[in-house]
N, C-alpha and C positions, 0 to 999 in steps of 0.2 A: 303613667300612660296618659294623664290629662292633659300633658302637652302634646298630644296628635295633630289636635288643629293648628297648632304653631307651625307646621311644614307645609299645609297648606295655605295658610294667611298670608306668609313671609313675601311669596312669587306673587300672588292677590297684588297687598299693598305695592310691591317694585314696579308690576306693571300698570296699576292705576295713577301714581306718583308721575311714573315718564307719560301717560298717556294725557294728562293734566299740565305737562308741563316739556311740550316739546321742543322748547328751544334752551333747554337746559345746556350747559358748556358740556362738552365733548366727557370730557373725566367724570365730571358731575354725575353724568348719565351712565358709567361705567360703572361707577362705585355705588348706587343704587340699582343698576342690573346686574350685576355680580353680585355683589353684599346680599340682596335678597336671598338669593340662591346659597351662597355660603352660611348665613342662617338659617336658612332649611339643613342643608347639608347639617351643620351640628345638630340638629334638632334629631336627626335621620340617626348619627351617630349616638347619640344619648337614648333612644327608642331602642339601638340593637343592643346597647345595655342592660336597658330594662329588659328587653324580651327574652334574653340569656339569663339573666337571673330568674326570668318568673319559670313559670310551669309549660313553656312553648304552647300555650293554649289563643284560644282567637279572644279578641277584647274587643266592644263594643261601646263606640260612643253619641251617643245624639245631639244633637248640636240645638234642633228645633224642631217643631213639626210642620213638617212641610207641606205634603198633603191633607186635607182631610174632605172626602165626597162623599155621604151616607157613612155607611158601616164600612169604609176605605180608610186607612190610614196611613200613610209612609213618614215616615223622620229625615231630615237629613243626619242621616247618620253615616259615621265612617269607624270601617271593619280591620283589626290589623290582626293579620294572622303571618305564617312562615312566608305564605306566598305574596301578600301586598308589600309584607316588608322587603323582600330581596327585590319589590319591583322599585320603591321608594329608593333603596338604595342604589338600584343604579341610575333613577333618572335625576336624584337630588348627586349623586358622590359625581357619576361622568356629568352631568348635567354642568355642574360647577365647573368642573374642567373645560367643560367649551363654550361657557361663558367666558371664561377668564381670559382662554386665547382668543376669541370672540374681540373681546375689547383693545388687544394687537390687529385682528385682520382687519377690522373695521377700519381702524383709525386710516390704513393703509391703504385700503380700499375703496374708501370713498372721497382721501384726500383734500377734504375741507368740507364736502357737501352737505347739504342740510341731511337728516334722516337720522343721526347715531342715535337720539333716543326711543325714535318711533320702534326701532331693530329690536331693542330692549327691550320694548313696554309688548313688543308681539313675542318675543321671547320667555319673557315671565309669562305671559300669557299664556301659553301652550305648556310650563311647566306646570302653572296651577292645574287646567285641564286636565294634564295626564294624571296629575296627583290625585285629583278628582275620580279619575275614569277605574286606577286602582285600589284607591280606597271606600270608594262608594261599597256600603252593602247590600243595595236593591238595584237592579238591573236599572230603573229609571235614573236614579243617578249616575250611573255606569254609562248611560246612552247619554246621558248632558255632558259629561265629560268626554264622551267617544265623537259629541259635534265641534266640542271646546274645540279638541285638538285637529278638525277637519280645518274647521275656519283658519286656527290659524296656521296652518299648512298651506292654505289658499291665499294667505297674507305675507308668507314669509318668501315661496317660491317666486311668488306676481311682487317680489319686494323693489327689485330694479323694474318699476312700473312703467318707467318709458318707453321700456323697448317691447315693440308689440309680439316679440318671440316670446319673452318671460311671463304677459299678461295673459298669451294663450297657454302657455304650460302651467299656471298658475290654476286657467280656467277647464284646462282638460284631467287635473288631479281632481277637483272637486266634483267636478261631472262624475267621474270613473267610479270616486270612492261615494257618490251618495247612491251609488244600485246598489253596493254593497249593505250601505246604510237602512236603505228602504227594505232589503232583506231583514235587516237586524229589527228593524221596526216592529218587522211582520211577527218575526219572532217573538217579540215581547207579548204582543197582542194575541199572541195562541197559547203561551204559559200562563199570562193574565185569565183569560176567559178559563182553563182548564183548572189551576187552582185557585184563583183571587186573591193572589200575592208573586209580586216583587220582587220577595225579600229571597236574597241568593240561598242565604243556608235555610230556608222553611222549603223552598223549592227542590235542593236539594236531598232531603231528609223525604218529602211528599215523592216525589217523582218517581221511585223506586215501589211505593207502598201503591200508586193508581196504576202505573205502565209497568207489562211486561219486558223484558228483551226482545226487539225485532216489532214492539206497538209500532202502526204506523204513524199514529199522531206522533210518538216519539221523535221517528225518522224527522218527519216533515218540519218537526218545532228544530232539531237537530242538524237539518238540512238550513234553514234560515239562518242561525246561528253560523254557520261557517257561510253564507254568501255575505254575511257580515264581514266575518274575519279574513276572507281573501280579497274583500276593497279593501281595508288598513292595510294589510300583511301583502299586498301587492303580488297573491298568488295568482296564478291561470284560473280563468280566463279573465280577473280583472287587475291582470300586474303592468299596464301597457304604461300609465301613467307615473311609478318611477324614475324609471331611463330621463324622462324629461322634465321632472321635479328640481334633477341637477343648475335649470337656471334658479336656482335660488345663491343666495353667498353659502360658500362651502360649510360655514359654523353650524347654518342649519341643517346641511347636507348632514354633516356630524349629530347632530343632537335626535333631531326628527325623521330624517329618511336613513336611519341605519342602527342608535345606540337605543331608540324608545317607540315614536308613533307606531312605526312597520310594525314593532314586534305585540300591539296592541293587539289585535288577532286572535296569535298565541295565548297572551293572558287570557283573553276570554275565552278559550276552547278551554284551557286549565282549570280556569273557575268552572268553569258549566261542564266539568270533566263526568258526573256522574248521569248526565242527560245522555251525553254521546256513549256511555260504555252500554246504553239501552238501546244505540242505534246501530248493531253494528254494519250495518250499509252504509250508513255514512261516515262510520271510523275509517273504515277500509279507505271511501272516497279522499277523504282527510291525508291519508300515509299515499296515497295514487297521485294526488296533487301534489303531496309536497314534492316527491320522486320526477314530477314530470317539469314540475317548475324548477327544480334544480336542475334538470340535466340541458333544456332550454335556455336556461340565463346561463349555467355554463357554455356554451358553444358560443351562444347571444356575446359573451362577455370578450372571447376571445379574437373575433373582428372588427373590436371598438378601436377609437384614434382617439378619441378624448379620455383624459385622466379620472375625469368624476363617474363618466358613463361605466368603465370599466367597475369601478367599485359599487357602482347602483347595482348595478349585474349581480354583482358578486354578493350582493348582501339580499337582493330579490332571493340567489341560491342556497343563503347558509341558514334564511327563514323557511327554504324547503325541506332542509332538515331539521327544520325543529317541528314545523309540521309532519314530517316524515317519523320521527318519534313520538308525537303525541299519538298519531296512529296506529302503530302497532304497542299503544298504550307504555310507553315508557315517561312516562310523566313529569316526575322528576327530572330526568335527564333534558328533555326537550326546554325547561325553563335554566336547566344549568347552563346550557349552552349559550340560551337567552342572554344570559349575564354574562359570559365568557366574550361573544360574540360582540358584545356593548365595548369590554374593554380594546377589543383589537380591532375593530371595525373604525369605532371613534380615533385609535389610534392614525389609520390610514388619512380618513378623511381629511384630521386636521396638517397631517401631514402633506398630503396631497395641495393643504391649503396654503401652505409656508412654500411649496413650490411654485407654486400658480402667483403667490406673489412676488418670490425670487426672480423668476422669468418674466417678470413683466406683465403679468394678468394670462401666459399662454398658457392652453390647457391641452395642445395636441401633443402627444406625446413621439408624435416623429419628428418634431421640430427641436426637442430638446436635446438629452444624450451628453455621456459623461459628466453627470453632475457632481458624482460622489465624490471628486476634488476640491471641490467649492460650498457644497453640501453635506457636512460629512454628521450631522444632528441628523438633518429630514433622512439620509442614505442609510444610517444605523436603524433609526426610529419605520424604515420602510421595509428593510432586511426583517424586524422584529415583530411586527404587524404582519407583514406574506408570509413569514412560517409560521404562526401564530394561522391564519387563514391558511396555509396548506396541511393545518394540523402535521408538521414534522415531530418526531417524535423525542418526546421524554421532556424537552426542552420549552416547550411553548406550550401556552393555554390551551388552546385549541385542540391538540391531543387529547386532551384527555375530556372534553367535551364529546365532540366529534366521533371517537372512536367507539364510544359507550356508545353512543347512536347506531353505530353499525354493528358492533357486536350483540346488543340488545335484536337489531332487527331481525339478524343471524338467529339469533338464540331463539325470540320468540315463533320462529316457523316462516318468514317472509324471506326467502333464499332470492325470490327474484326479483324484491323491492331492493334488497342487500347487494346484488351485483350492480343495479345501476345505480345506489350510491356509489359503491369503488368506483365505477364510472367517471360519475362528478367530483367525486373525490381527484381521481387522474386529472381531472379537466383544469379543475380550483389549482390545481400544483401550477399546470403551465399558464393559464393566463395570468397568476399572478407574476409569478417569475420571466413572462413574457411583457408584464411591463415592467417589473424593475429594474432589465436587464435593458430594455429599450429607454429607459427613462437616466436613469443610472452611472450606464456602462457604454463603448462604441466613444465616437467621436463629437467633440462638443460642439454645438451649432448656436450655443445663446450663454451669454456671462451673465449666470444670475447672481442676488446680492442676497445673501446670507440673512435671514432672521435674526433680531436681537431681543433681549429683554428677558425677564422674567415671566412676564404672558404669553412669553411663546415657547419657553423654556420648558416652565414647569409642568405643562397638562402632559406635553408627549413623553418627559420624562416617567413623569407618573402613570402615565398608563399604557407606555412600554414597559413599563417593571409587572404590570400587572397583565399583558400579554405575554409573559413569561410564564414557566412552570408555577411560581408564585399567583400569579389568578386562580390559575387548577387547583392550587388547596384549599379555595374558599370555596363552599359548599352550602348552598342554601339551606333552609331550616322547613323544608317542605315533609317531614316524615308523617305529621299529624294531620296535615290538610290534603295531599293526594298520595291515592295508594301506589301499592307496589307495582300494580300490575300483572300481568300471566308468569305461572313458573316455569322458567330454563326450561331447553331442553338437551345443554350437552352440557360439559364440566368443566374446569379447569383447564386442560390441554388445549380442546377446541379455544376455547377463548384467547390464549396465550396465542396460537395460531393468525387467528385472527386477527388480530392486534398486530402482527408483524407484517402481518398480511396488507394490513391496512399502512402501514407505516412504509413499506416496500414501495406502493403505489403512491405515494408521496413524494419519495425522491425519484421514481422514474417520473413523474411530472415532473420537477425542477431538472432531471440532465435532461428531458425530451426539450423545455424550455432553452434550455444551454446551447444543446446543438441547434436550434432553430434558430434563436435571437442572439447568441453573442458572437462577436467575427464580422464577417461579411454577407452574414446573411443568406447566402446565392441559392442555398437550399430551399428557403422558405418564399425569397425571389420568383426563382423557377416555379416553384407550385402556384404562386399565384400569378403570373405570369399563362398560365396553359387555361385555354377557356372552359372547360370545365372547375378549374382551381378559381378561376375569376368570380363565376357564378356562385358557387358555394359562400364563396365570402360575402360577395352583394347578399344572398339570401341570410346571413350569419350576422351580417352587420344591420341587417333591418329584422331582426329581432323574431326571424319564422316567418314578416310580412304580416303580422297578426292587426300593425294598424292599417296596414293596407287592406286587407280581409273586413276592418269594421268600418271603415272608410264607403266601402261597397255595400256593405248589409244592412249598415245602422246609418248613418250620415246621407246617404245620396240618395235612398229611397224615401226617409224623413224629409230633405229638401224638397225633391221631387213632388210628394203629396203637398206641403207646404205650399208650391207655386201653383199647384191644381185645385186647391182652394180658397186662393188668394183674392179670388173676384167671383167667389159665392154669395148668392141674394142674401142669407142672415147678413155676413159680413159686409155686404152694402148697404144693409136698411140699417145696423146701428150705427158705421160709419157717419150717415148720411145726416144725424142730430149734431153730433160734433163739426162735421162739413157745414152744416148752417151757422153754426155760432159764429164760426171761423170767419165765414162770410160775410153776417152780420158786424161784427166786431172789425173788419177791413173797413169794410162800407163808412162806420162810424169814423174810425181813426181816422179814413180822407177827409171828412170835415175840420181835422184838427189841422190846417196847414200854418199857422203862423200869419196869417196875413188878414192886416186890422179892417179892410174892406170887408173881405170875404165876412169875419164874424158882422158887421156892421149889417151887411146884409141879412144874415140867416135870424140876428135879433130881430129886424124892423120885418121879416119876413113870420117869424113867429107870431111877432105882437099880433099881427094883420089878419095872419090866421085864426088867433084863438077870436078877438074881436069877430069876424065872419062867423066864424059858430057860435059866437053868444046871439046875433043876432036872425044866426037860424033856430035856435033852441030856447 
């Protein structure tokens, strides 16, 4: 286990190396932002080795001491137990994967321009963070790592810096996710003062033995804790800032806003899993949020016209079930999903990305149509990703994720949190299948040119096989570190029920899709055609209007105050020493004009004067 820091060094050094040396040749910069990551990846692999042979116990390594204030002490130290390792695993195994195709889209994408290495060296960067964020064993390093990966989210989206759409979407994720943040802050600083430790497992081991179930300090420290988790995790009311994350290049759409940062959140409600089973006001809130933000990005997801927006939706949705199961404490299953959702999600993304370059950079998906002729890689690989996302059964990951979701909510007493998953569940069937079939299938309007290569080959192949029933049999190593949970409350039958139940409403999502989007459409036409059908959609396609809602409550009344005390007396009286310099400093400069009179004079006019005061003084 001494080589733990090795998976975190590897991303360090790639992105210090590119960030030292940006005009490094295109490949150059490839093979040290990849290779980085692919020796993590071994190292990742060689760790699940060792952990299957040991005793599935947590290991603890210190690296140095970090803090030290009085009788305070912290290490940096890093924790590996069942849960950091399955997180390591999938941001180092998919991480790899879309670097790899990463170094295809790019070359393509940028078509000579300067930047391939800077892409990398913010890349590595955000791997080291996350690596960071999950293996830290004290919340303060958890929170340096939970800003790593903020920043470079803010670096990656604002990456096409030119265009002032990307540099405000850039600027309104970091906005969004630092309330969240400031939540998390607070947080820290109320378990700090309460016990005067950090440290994840002293906190949780104390926590139990100071607070009751239902302590309000619990709730409160509890409460901060998930306003944390729903800025990363992009849940309601701070999920506004995904949708428009998408101007980033698609790799990172892949890696950061769908296979790892979002599901940051999660982790953290998991780890701090025994804080919240003492709050249960705010678990409930936790399982209400995830429910409410899935069934909103579902509808949200189904009036989208852009390719990436549709999958941001979608992945806004499948982190509200995983929130939806950490809530009614299925714990386990909410992080399996986690993983599940990394391989098919990443799968889309990069998928979505070998189209958008096939077409020519287009991302509306009513401009394209009948690709599956010309694209018959992205059309399999997209077939295997949306049932994989519509959880179809037996056959794809996602089943067997998913269903445990809703079976568990069923079982543990939440019937009405459980209907309006089947809900989203129905929803997730047709707008996926309502872009495949529009993207896909129908008539072709744009000759795209087929991807080639090996880095663009291998990640979707690999993790379409792992959006397969084949993901479903990897199963984290979470037994010793989070509990079971509440027991059942029906048996065998019910659940078999259930489970068909859920798979029923699966494929009535993909035929409700069929009959709507494949043919001529005339049905789905007419509906949107009749002005109440119009409306619905404009309200569907702006996302509930929720930024237009904070447009009005937070933005125009801040303006507003802003212009009403613009030319307040403080703000004139310190303005007004700066205004003098300013002044001063013109005044002088006019004396510098270039012209050999003018100085000729102001000397002979010095002289004259100091001479007159010597001979007044």
């Amino acid at each position: 286990m001494n080589i733990l820091p090795l998976i975190v060094l590897f991303p360090l050094l790639g992105a210090l190396i590119l960030a030292f040396n940006p005009r490094l040749p295109n490949r150059l910069a490839a093979l040290v932002g990849v290779g980085s990551i692919g020796l993590s990846a071994l190292v990742m692999v060689w760790l699940n080795w060792l952990f299957y042979l040991g005793d599935g116990g947590g290991f603890t390594q210190t690296l140095w001491q970090w803090v030290t204030v009085g009788d305070f002490r912290m290490g940096f130290t890093l924790y590996l137990d069942g849960l950091s390792l399955t997180m390591i695993s999938v941001i180092t195994g998919v991480g790899f994967l879309i670097h790899l195709f990463a170094s295809w889209y790019m070359e393509k994408d940028l078509e000579g321009a300067p930047g391939y290495a800077r892409f990398f060296a913010y890349m590595n960067l955000f791997v080291f963070s996350m690596l960071l964020l999950v293996l830290g064993d004290n919340l303060l390093l958890l929170y340096l790592g939970w800003e790593g990966v903020g920043l470079c989210s803010y670096l990656l989206i604002g990456y096409y810096y030119q265009s002032e759409y990307n540099a405000w979407c850039a600027f309104k994720a970091f906005i969004v996710t630092r309330i969240g943040d400031v939540f998390l802050a607070i947080g820290l600083f109320l378990l700090f003062t309460r016990f005067g430790t950090l440290d994840i497992q002293q906190l949780l081991q104390q926590a139990p033995q100071v607070w009751q179930e239902g302590d309000l300090m619990a709730e409160v420290a509890a409460l901060m804790l998930l306003g944390g988790a729903l800025g990363k995790s992009a849940q309601l009311p701070l999920h506004t800032w995904l949708a428009d994350a998408m101007a980033g290049p698609t790799p990172v759409s892949a890696l950061i806003h769908a296979a790892t940062m979002v599901t940051a959140g999660v982790y953290l409600i998991a780890r701090t899993h025994t804080i919240f089973e003492l709050a249960p006001f705010t678990l409930s809130l936790v399982a209400l949020i995830g429910l409410l933000t899935l069934l909103v990005a579902g509808f949200t997801a189904l009036a989208q016209t852009d390719i990436k927006r549709v999958l941001a939706y979608s992945t806004m949705s499948q982190i509200g079930y995983m929130f939806l199961a950490l809530g009614v404490q299925a714990w386990d299953v909410a992080i399996f999903h986690l993983m599940i959702h990394a391989f098919f999600k990443a799968l889309l993304f990069l998928t979505s990305g070998s189209v958008i370059i096939a077409c020519h950079h287009e991302q509306n998906i009513f401009k394209m149509g009948g690709l599956w002729r010309s694209l018959k890689l992205p059309y399999a690989c997209f077939l295997i990703g949306g049932a994989a996302l519509s959880a179809l059964p037996l056959v794809t990951a996602g089943f067997y994720s998913k269903d445990e979701i809703l079976w568990l909510t069923f079982d543990h007493g939440y019937s009405l949190l459980w209907l309006g998953a089947l809900l989203g569940a129905l929803l997730t069937s047709i707008y996926t299948f309502r872009m495949i079939f529009i993207v896909f299938h129908g008539r072709e309007q744009i000759h795209p040119h087929a991807g080639r290569g090996i880095a663009h080959h291998l990640p979707l192949l690999a993790l379409a096989l792992l959006s397969t029933f084949v993901g479903g049999m990897i199963h984290p190593p979470l037994a010793n570190v989070l509990p079971a949970g509440p027991e059942g409350q029906y048996g065998h039958l019910i659940r078999v029920l259930t489970e068909v139940l859920a798979a029923v409403v699966a494929l009535v999502g993909v035929g409700i899709a069929a009959a709507l989007f494949l043919g001529r459409r005339r049905l789905i036409g007419n509906l949107m055609e009749a002005k109440e059908g119009d409306r619905l959609r404009r309200f569907f396609y702006s996302g509930f209007a929720f930024d237009w809602l904070y447009e009005r409550i937070t933005v125009r009344p801040f303006l507003f105050i802003a212009r009403l005390h613009r030319r307040d007396w403080v703000n004139s009286l310190v303005n007004m020493w700066p205004a003098l310099a300013l002044g001063l400093n013109d005044l002088l400069l006019g004396t510098q004009n270039g012209r050999l009179r003018w100085y000729a004079a102001v000397m002979t006019g010095g002289a004259v004067s100091m001479l007159f005061l010597l001979l007044l003084f």
